[in-house]
C-alpha positions as CSV (number, residue, x, y, z in Angstrom):
1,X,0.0,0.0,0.0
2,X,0.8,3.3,-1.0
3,X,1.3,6.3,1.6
4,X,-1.3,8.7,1.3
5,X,0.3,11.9,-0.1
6,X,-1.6,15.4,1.8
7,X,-1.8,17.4,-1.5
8,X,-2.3,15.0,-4.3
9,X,-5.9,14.8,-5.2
10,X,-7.6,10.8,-5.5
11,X,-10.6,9.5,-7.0
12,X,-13.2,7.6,-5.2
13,X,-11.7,4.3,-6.6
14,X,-7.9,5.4,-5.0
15,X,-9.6,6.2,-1.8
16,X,-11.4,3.6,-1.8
17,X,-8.8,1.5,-1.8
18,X,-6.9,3.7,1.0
19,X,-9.7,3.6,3.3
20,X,-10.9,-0.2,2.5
21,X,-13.8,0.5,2.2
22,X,-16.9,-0.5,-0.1
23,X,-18.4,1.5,-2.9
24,X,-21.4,1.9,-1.8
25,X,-19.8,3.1,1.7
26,X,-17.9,5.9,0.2
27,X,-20.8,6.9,-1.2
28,X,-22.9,7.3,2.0
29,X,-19.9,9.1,3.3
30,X,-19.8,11.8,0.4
31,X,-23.5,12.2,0.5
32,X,-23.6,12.3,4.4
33,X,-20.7,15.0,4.4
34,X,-17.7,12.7,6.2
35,X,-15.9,12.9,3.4
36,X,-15.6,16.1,1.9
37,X,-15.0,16.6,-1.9
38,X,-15.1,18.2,-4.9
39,X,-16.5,17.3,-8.3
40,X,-15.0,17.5,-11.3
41,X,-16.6,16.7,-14.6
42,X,-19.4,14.0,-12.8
43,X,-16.9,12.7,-10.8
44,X,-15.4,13.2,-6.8
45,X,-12.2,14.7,-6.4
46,X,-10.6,13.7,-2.7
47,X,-7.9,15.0,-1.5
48,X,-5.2,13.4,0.6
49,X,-5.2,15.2,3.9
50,X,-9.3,14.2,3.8
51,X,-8.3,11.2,3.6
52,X,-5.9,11.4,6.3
53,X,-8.7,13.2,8.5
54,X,-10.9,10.1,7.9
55,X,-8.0,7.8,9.3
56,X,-7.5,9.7,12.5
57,X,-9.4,8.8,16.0
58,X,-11.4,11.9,15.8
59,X,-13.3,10.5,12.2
60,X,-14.5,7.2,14.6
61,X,-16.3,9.2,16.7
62,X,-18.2,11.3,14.1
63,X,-18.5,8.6,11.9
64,X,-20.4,6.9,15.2
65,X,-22.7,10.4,15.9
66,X,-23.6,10.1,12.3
67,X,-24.5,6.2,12.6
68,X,-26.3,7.1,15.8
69,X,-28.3,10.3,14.3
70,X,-28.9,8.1,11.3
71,X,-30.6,5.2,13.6
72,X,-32.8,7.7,15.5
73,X,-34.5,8.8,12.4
74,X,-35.3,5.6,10.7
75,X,-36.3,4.2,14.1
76,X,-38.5,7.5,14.4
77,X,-40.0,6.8,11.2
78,X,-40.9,3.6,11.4
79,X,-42.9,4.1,14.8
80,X,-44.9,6.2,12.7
81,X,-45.9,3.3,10.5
């Protein structure tokens, strides 16, 4: 594995492959805001030090706020069923 350089910029496919993480994942994480981007003709644009945010202790604890936030509301709306 490569060492993640701060200022080069990756595509979701190269950070992908940093973090180890799934497709679909990396998706939810752009979508959500964890992983912030840019886009550039259809496609995401990472840059390194984002990915070196993501990797530090303080991403697992966000990254556990948003699964928690995320659980409240589906649980909310499906008592409403």
């Amino acid at each position: 594995m490569k060492d993640i350089n701060p200022n080069q910029v990756y595509t979701t496919e190269e950070a992908r492959d940093f973090l180890r993480i799934s497709e679909r994942t990396i998706k939810r994480h752009l979508k959500a805001g964890l992983i912030r981007a840019n886009k550039v003709g259809g496609r995401y644009r990472i840059m390194g030090r984002e990915l070196l945010r993501l990797v530090s202790p303080e991403a697992e604890v966000k990254a556990v706020n948003l699964y928690q936030r995320f659980k409240r509301k589906a649980k909310k709306k499906i008592e409403r069923w």
